[in-house]
N, C-alpha and C positions, 0 to 999 in steps of 0.2 A: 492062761496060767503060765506061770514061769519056776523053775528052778532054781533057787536059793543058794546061794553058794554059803558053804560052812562057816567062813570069815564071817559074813553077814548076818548070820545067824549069830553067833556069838555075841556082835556087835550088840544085836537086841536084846540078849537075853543077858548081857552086859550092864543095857540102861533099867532090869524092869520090864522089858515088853516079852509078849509072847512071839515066839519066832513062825507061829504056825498062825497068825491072821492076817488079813490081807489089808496093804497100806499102801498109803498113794504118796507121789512124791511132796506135795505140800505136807502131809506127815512129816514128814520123818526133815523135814525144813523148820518146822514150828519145833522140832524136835533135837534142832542145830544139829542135823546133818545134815550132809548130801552124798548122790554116789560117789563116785570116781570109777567113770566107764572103761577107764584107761585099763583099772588095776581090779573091778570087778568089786570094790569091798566100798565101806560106808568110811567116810571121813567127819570127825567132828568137826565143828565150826565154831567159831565164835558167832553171837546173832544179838543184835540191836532190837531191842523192842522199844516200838515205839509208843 
């Protein structure tokens, strides 16, 4: 278990998602994010589907 920083939380409940279920990193990838370990918060992506 880990702790959610508020940014991130926003982040999700931003796109749609609940901020209180547990997501794995290919989540939230399929989901054109990723972290940003530097700054602790989720960055949008741009994503190529192929």
């Amino acid at each position: 278990m880990i702790s959610v920083p508020e940014d991130v939380k926003r982040v999700l409940r931003q796109s749609g998602l609940d901020e209180n279920i547990v997501i794995g990193l290919l989540t939230l990838e399929r989901a054109g994010m990723v972290p940003d370990t530097v700054t602790g918060t989720l960055r949008k992506v741009e994503m190529l589907v192929l």
